[in-house]
N, C-alpha and C positions, 0 to 999 in steps of 0.2 A: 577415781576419786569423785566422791557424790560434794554437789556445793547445796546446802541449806539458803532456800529461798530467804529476801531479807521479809523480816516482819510488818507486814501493813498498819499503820496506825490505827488505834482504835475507832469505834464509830464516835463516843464522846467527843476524842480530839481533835478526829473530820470535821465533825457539825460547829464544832468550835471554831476550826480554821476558816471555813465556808463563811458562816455567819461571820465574822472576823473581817474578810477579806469585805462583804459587804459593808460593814463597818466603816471600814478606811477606805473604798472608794468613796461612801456619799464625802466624809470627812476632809478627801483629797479634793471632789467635786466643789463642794461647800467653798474651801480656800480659793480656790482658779477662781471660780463665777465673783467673790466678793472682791479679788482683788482686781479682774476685768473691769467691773461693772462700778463701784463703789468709787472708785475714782472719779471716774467720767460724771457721774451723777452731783457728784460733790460740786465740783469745778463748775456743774450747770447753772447751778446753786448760787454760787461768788456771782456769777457772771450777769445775775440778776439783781445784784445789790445797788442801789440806788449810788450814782457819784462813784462807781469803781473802787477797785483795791490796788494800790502802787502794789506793784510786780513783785518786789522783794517781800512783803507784807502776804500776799498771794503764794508765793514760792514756801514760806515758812508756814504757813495754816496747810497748806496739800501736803507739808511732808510731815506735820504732827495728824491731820487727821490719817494720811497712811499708816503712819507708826500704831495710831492709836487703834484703830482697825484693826491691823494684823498681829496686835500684841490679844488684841479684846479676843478675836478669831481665834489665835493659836490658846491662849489657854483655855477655852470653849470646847474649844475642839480636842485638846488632852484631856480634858474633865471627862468630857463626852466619851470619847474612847474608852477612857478607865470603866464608867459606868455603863456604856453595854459591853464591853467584854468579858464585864463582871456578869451581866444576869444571862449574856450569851454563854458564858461557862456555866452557870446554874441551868439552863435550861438545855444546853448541849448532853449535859450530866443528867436530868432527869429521863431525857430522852433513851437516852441510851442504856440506862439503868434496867429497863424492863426488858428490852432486847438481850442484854446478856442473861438477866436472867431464865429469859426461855432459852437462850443458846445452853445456857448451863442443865436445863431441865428436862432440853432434850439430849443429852449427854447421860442425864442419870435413868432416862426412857429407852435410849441405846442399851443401856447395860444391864436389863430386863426390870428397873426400878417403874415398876407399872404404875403404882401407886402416887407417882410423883405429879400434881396439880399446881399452876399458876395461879395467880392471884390477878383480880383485875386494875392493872395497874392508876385507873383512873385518869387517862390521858383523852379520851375522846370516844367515839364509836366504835372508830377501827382498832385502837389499840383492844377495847373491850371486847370486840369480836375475832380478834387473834387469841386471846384467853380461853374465850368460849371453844374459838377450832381445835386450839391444843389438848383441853380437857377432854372434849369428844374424844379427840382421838387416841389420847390414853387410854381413858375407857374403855372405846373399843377395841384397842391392843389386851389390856386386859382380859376381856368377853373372849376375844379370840385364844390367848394365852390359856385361860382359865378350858376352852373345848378342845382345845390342842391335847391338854395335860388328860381331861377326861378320854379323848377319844383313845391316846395311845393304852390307856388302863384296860378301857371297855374292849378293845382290841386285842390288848393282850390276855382278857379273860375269855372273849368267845375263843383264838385259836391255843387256849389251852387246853380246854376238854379232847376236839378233836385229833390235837397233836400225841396228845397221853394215850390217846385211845389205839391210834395208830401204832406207836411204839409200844404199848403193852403187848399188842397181838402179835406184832413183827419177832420181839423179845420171846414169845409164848410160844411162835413154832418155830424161832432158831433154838430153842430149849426143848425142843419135841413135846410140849406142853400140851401145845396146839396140833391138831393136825391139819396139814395144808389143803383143805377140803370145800368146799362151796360154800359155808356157811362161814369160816375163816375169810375166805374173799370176799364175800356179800361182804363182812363188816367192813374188811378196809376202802372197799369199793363206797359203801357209806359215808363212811367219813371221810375221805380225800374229796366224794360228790359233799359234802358241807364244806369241806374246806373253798370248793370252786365257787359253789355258792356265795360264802361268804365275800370272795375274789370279787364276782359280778356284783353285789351289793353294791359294794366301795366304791368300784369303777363307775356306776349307773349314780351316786350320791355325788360324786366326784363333778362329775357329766354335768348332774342337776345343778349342783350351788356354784359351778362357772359359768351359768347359763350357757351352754353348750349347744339345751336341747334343741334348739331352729326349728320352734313347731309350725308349720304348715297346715295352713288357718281354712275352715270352709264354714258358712254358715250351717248350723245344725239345730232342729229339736232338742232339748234340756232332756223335755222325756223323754223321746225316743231312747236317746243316750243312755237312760236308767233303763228301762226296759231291757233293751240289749244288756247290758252290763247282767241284771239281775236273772236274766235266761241264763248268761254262761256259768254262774253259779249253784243254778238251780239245784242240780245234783246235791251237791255238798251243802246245801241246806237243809232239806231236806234229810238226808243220811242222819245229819246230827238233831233232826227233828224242832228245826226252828225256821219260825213263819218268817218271807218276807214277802213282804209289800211295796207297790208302785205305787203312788199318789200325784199323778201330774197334771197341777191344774191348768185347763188350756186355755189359759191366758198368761201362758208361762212366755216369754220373747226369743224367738231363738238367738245362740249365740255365733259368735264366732271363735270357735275352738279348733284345734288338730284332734281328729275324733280320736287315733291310735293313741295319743298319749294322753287323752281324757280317760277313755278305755283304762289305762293305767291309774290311773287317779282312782275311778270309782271302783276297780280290781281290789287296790290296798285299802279303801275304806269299808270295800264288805267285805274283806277276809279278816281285819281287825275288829270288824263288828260280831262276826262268824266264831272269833277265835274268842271271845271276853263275852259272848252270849251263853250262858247254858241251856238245854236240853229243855225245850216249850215256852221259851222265848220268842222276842218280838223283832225283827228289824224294818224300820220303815225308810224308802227314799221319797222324800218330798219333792216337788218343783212349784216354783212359784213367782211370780215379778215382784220386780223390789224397784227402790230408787236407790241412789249411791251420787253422794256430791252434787244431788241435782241430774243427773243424768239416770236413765233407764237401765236397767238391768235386771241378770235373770239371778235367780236364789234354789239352789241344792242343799237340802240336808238329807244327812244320812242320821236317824237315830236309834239307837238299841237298848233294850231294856237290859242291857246286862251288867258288871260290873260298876262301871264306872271308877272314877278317881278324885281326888281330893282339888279341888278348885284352884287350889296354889299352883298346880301342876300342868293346867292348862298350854302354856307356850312351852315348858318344857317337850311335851308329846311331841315337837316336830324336832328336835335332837337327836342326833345322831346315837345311835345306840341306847338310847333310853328311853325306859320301861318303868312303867308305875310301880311292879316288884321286881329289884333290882336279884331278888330269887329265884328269878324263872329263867329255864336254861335259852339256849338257841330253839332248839327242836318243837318247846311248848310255848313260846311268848314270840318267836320270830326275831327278826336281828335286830330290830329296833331302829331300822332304815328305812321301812315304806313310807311312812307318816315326811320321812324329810324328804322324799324323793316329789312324794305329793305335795308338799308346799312349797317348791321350785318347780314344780310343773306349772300349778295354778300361780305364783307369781310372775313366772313366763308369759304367760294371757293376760297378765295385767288383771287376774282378781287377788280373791283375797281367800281366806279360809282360817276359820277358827273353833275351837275346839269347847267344848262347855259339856260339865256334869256337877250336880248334886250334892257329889259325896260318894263315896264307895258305897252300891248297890242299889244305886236309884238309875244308872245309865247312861250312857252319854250320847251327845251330838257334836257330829263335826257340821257345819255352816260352810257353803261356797258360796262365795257371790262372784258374778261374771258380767264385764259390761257384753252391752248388746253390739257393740261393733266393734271394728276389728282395732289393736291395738296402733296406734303409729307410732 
């Protein structure tokens, strides 16, 4: 047999009792001191009067100014009581008023009501700045709520193609349709290789936005770093017959970066430059010194003369699964994971990185900037 805890009083009734009890000490306090002290004072009084007061005449003045004392006191002090109890109950009540109401609001935040915002109760700073945390963080549950809902969709679109694909062909030589032949295996070989792919995406996204990565920092060259980076793509620039370019002015500062997972960074921004450039186009990486906050630092951009995208779309680009045409498969647009894997890398260093274009067919630019020392 379970026993139900008993109910704690409210906080209204607490703040009430509390200030209450205050109350009636000073009120108690008040009585004791006047009846100690009030006497004695009196009597000092008489004792000063010119020619004395016969005793019986003395004896009946101390026992009416007592009387008179502790009658004036005691209804004083009831008056007194009634009137802060009263504005101790109005202010115990106001107080406690905005508290439930966020208790009640994060009750309807509990129950996925995201949408649910406080008002500022007008009690002070702090009351005003628990409003503000609680909105935040609405918000934020929402933002989050709202990439949860996309990612599980986006998800469930990229391992749809591959899955159908696999099961057509599996269906297609249980049906003798297919014959079990090299080119039958190449395809499921294919797609089970997308499907792992897509596996390592997730896991490496995953990795990034828990800050996981623990890059291992050394000071380096800006440009050396593009150099290198733009050598290992040379090939495949070249094949699809677009120019790229180094531009590193040497007055660039070096950083301190994990060069393996910088390598990673400028990998996904020339293959997204690679992949949205067509055929006698342009990509340039820049290097160059910046300031940031007053403090020194170095500045990367990568820009391409190729598609580009609509300006509104900017911060969207580092989202997980998302692609300026939400029409392009896996195989021709990519998973739509490098661009986020690369702005948890570079917020891991403590830079920044942002994204700018034109309009569709004027280009775009991704911007890094990186302080010059190491982050603490």
């Amino acid at each position: 047999m379970t026993t139900t805890p008993p109910q704690r009083a409210g906080l209204g009734l607490r703040l009430f009792a509390a200030m209450g009890l205050v109350v009636l000490a000073g009120a108690v306090t008040l009585l004791v001191v006047a009846v100690l002290v009030a006497p004695e004072v009196f009597q000092s009084h008489l004792r000063m009067v010119k020619g004395g007061i016969a005793p019986t005449a003395a004896k009946h003045i101390d026992e009416a100014f007592t009387r008179a004392v502790l009658l004036s006191l005691g209804v004083a002090v009831v008056v007194a009581l009634f009137a802060a109890l009263t504005v101790t109950w109005l202010v115990s009540r106001r107080i406690a008023a905005p508290v439930t109401d966020l208790a009640a609001a994060a009750r309807q935040l509990a129950t996925g009501r995201y949408d649910t915002r406080v008002p500022d109760p007008g009690l002070g700073p702090e009351f005003a700045d628990l409003a503000r945390s609680f909105n935040t963080m609405a918000r934020r549950l929402a933002t989050i709520e709202h990439v949860r809902q996309q990612l599980l969709a986006d998800l469930a679109h990229e391992l749809r193609t591959p899955l159908a694909s696999i099961e057509a062909t599996v269906e297609a030589v249980a049906d003798r349709v297919l014959p079990a032949d090299d080119t039958t295996w190449a395809t499921l070989a294919e797609q089970t290789g997308r499907l792992a792919r897509l596996v390592d995406d997730l896991a490496a996204v995953s990795d990034a936005e828990e800050r996981t990565l623990d890059p291992h920092l050394s000071t380096r060259s800006l440009g050396g770093l593009a150099d290198t980076a733009a050598a290992a793509v040379h090939a495949r620039y070249a094949a699809k017959d677009v120019t790229l370019t180094v531009r590193a002015d040497p007055k660039t500062p070096a950083v301190a970066v994990d060069p393996h997972r910088f390598a990673e960074v400028l990998s996904n921004l020339l293959d997204n430059a690679l992949r949205h450039t067509p055929p006698g186009g342009h990509v340039t990486i820049t290097t160059a010194p910046d300031r940031t906050l007053g403090r020194d630092a170095a500045r990367l951009v990568v820009a391409d003369t190729g598609e580009g995208f609509p300006p509104a779309q900017a911060d969207q680009l580092f989202e997980r699964f998302y692609r300026t045409d939400a029409a392009r498969t896996y195989g021709a647009a990519g998973s739509g994971i490098g661009l986020t894997i690369t702005k948890a890398i570079i917020n891991a260093h403590h830079g920044t990185i942002h994204a700018h274009s034109d309009g569709p067919g004027h280009g775009a630019r991704f911007e890094i900037t990186l302080p010059t020392t190491p982050p603490t």
